[in-house]
C-alpha positions in Angstrom: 0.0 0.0 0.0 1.0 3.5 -0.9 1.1 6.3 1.3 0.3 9.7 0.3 2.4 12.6 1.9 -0.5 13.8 3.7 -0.7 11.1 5.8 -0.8 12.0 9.4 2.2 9.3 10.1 4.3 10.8 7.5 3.7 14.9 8.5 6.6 16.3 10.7 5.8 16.6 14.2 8.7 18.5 15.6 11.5 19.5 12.7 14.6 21.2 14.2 17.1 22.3 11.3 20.1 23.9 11.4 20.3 24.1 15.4 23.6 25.7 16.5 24.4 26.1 20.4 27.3 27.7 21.7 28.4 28.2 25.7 31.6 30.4 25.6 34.0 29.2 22.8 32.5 25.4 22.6 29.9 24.8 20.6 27.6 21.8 21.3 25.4 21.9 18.6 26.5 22.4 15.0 24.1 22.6 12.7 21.8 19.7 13.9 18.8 18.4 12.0 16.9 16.4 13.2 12.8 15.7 12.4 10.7 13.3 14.0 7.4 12.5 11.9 4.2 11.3 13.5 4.1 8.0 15.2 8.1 7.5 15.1 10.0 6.8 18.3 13.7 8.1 18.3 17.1 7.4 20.1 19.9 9.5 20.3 22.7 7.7 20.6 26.6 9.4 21.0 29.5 9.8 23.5 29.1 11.6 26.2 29.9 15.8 25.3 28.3 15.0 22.2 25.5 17.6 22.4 22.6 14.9 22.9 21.0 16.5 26.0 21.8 19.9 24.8 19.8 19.6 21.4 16.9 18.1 23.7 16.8 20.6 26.2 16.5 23.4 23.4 13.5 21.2 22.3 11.6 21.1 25.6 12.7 24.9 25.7 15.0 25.1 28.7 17.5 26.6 26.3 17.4 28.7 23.0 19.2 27.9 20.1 22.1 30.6 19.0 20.7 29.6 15.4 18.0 27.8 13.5 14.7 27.0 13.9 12.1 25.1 15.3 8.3 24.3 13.6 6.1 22.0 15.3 3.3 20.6 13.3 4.6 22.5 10.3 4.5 25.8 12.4 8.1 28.0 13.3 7.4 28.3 17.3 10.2 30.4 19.7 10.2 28.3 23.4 11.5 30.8 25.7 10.4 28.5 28.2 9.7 25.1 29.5 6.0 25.9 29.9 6.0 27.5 25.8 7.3 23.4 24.7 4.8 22.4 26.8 1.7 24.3 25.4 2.7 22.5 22.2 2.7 19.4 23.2 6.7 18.8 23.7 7.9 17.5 27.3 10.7 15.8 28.5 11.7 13.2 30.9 15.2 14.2 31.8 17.6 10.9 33.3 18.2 13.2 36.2 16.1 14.7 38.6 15.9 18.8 37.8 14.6 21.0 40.0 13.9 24.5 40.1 15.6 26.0 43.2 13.6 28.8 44.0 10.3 27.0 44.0 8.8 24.7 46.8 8.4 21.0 46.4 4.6 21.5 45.5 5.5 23.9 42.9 7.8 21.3 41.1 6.0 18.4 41.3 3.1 20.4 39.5 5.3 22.2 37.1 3.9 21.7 33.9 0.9 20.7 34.6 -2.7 22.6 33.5 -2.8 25.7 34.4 -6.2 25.3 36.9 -3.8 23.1 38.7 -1.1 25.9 38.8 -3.9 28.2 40.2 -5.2 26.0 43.0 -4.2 27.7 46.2 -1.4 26.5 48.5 -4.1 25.9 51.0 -5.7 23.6 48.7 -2.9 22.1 47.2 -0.1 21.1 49.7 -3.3 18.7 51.7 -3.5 17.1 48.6 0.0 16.9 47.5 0.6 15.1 51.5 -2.0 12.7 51.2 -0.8 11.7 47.7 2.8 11.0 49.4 1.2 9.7 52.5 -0.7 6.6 50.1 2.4 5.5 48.4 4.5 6.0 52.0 6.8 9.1 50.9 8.4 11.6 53.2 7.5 15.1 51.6 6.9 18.1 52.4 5.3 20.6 50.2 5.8 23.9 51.4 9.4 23.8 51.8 11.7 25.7 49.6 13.6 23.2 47.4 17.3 25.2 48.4 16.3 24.2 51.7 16.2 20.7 51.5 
């Protein structure tokens, strides 16, 4: 059978071309392509320095790229933000734990979530958060500051 191009398993999700990332003097990414079309599952695969987790964090827009540009479904986006990959659909489950510092331990485990959950109140939303850890027998606490811990 013969696919047409308009196929939703052959459109581009997310193409990234000519993605250059520099810190200083080194640069990490040179120039990367890289598409994924609907459906496809990838794996990068290098040696370690090889700019793997730097071409993925300017996907889920924790960094910006120096150069080149990002469409999602066809469309150029600018993440600024992990919250702007997020609206469009892109997340990322890092192999390390990040944190953001400055927020409490409610405020990270919710990070990303919808925004009626970012609104909930603290007073409504740290009970929860506890009994949560308290049914699968985890020590948290979720007002303290994350520097604290």
């Amino acid at each position: 059978m013969m696919r047409s191009s308009s196929d939703s398993h052959d459109s581009l999700a997310i193409d990234m071309i000519g993605i250059t990332k520099r810190f200083g003097g080194v640069i990490a990414n040179d120039a990367i392509d890289f598409r994924v079309r609907t459906g496809e599952i990838h794996a990068l695969l290098g040696e370690n320095g090889a700019g793997k987790t730097t071409l993925m964090n300017i996907l889920c827009g924790l960094f910006e790229p120096d150069q080149g540009e990002i469409r999602v479904q066809g469309k150029p986006v600018k993440f600024h933000s992990a919250r702007d990959a997020i609206a469009c659909g892109i997340g990322m489950v890092h192999q390390h734990f990040k944190l953001v510092e400055s927020f409490t331990v409610a405020e990270n485990i919710v990070l990303g979530q919808s925004s009626s959950v970012l609104q909930e109140s603290a007073k409504q939303l740290y009970p929860r958060l506890q009994r949560l850890a308290d049914d699968y027998g985890l020590k948290v606490n979720p007002p303290a500051q994350i520097w604290q811990l």
